[in-house]
N, C-alpha and C positions, 0 to 999 in steps of 0.2 A: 235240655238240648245238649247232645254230643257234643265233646270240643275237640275240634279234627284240626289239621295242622292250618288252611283255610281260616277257619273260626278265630284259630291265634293271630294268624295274620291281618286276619280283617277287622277283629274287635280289640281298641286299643287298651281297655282293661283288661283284656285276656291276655294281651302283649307283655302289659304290666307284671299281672302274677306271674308269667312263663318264667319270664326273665328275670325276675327275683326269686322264683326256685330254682334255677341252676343257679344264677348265685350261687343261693345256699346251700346247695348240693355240694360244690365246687369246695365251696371254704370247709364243709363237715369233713371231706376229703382230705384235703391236705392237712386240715389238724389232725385226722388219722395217723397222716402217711406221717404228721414231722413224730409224731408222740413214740409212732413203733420205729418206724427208721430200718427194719430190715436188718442184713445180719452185720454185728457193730461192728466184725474185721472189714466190711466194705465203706465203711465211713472213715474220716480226716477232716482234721481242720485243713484250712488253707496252708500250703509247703513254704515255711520259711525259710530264709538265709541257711544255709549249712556254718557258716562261718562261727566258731564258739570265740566270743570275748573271754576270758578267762573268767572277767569281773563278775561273769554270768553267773557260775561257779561258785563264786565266791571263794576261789582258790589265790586266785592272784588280781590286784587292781591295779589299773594305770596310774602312775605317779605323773602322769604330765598336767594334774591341774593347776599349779604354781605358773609352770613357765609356757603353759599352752598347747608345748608340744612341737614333733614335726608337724608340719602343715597336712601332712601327708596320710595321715590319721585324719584329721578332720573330713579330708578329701573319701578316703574312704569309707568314714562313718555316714557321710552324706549316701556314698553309691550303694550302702549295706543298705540303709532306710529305701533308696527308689528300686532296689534290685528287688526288697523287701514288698514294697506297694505293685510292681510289676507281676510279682507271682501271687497275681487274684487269681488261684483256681485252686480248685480239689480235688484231695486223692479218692474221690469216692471211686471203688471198680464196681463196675455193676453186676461182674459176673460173683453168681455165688459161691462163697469160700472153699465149698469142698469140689469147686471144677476149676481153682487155681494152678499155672503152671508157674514154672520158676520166677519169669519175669512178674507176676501178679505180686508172690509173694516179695519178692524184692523191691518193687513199689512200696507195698505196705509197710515193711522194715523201714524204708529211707524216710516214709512219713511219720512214723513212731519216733525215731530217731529227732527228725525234726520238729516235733511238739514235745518232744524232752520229758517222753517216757522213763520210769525207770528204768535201770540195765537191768533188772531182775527178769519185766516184764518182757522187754523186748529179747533178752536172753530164753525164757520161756516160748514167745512166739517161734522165734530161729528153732529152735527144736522143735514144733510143732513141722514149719515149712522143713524142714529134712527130713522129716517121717513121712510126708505127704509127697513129697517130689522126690525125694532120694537125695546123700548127698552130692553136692558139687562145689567145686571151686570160690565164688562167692558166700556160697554163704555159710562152709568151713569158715572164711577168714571172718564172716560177722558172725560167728558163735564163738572164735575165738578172741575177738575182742570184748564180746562181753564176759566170759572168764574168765581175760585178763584183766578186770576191771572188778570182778562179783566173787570170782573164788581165788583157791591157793594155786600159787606155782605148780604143784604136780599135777594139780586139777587139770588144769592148762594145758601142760606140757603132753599131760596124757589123750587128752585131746586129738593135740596138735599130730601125735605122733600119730594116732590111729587117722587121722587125714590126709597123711603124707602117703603113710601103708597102704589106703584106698585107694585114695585116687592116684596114688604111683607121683613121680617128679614130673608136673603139667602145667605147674602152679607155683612160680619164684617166689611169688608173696608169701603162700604158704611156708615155703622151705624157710624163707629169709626169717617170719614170727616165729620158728622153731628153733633158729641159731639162736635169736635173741630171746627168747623163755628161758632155754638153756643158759648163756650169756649168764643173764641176771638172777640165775637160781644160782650160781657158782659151784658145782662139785667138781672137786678135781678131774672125777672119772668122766664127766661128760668133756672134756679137752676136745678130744680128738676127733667125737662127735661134733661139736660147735666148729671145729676146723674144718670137716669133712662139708658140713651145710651152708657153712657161709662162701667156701669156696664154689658151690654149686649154686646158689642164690644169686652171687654176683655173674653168673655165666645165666643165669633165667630172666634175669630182670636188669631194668635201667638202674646205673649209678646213682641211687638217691641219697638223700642227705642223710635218711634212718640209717641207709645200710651201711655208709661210710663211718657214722656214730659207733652202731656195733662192731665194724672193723676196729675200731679202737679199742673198745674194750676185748676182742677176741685177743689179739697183739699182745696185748697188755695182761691176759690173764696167762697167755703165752709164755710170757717173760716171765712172771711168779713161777710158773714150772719148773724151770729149767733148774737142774739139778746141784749146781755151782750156784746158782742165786742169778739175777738177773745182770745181765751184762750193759756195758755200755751200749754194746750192738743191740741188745732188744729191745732197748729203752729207746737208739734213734730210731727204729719204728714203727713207734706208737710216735715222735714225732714229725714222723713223717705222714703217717694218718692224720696226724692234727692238723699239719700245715696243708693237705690235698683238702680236707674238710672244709678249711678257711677259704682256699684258694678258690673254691666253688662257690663262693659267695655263701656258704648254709647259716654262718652265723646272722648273714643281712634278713633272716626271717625273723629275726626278734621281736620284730616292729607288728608285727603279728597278733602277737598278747597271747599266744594258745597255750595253756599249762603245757603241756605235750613238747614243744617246740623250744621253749624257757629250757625246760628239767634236760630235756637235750641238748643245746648250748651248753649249759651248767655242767651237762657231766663231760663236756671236750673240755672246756677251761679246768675242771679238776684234776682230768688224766693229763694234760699238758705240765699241769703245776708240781704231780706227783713224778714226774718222767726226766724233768728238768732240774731236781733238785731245789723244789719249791722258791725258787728267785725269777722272780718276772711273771710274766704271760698272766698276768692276772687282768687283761683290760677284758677277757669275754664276763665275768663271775659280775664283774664293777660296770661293763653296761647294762648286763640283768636289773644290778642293784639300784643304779641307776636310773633306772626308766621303769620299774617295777615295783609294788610293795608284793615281796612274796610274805607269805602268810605259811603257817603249817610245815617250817623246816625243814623237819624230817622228814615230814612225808614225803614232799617234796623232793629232800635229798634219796629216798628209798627209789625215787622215778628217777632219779639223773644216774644213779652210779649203781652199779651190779653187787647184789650180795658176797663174799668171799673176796674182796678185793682190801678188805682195808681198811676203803676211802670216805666212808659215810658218816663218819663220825667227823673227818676232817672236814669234809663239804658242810658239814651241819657249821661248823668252825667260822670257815672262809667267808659263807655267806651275811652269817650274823656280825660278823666284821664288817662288808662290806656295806650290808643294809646300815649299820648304825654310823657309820662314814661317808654314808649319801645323804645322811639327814643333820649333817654337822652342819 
């Protein structure tokens, strides 16, 4: 006897097997679809926190398990965890990788980023998505972070310049990561270059705490130039950077924990100390140490204070002081 749809319906063992081979059909299915998964740039896990604990790292840990801490940390550690549970979803794009447009691709980067790819790889995807889309503005500034993270200074720098050259002055953030590559490479001859971009960085972009940071050092590599030796007058304004810096609250981002953010604190408190005649000003270096175990000095000190200054070896100094004075 035929089994017509009728038959299924009316005969309840026929009901029986129907519905136990879609079942089966169904689950042979998806064990397909989880095993191939399609093309792997359209898969992510679920988008976590952006927020990096240093401790994550294992660059820097929080010292506050002794005395507990501000409250305030806990308060946040709490809203990381539910901001954390709240972002149940995923970056999967459906469209396939070779009909992504910029934003596709910049999705995909923020989720790589977020599952704590290497910078190699995610450095290698960013150059894929600029060959595929062309460059632009965003995602110059995430190629450039991962070469500031993966390769040398001129790697960088070289970079930077052939993205400023392209896309022309469109892009403050741009200009501003080319003052400070420059900054932190220290050749003499780039001076007037690092003067020329920081003064048009701050005319592109909002007064941030980075850019005020690298005003300091710019000042201050300023004042090494100057052909008499530096004067009292160049020295009060790299104190005067310091105290606008302050004044701005950028040191109250300590509380933060971000290697990044630390190594930046650290190197205002070192050009303050160097500017002033090393007496005083030493509370930003002593709440770092304070509230911080940094790990990795040097390295550490290589992020806070710009090559050709000097000061790196002093910062290695200060620090190691301060930390074994916080644990007295």
């Amino acid at each position: 006897m035929a089994i017509t749809p009728r038959t299924v319906l009316s005969e309840p063992i026929n009901l029986l097997v129907f519905a136990f081979g879609v079942f089966a059909v169904g689950g042979l299915i998806g064990v397909i679809w989880s095993a191939d998964g399609g093309d792997e740039r359209s898969r992510c896990p679920a988008l976590q926190a952006h927020a990096q604990r240093a401790a994550d790292v294992g660059a820097v840990s929080h010292g506050f398990e002794e005395d507990n801490g501000p409250p305030e940390l806990a308060e946040a550690s709490q809203a990381d965890a539910s901001h954390r549970a709240a972002l149940d979803y995923t970056c999967r794009l459906d469209t396939p990788a070779h009909d992504w447009n910029e934003a596709h691709w910049l999705r995909h980067l923020d989720c790589m980023e977020a599952r704590g790819e290497p910078t190699e790889v995610i450095l290698a995807e960013t150059s894929a998505a600029i060959e595929s889309v062309g460059l632009t503005p965003e995602l110059a500034v995430k190629k450039a972070d991962a070469l500031e993270a993966v390769a040398g200074p001129d790697e960088h720098i070289a970079f930077l310049e052939q993205a400023v050259d392209r896309l022309g002055v469109v892009d403050g953030q741009l200009v501003h990561r080319l003052a400070r590559a420059l900054t932190w490479r220290g050749h003499q001859n780039d001076i007037e270059q690092i003067r020329h971009l920081q003064l048009l960085s701050r005319m592109l972009m909002p007064d941030s705490c980075e850019v005020q940071q690298t005003d300091i050092w710019v000042r201050y590599h300023l004042a090494q130039q100057m052909a008499q030796g530096p004067s009292p007058v160049a020295w009060d304004g790299v104190q005067r950077a310091v105290r606008h810096y302050v004044d701005r609250g950028c040191h109250e981002r300590l509380h933060e924990g971000r290697w990044e953010t630390l190594a930046e604190i650290v190197g205002v408190g070192v050009a303050a100390e160097a500017t002033n005649g090393h007496s005083g000003h030493s509370s930003l270096l002593r709440e770092v140490a304070g509230s911080f175990e940094v790990r990795q000095v040097p390295t550490f000190c290589r992020e806070a204070v710009p090559e050709g200054t000097g000061l790196r070896s002093y910062c290695e100094k200060r620090m190691g002081d301060e930390l074994f004075l916080s644990r007295r």
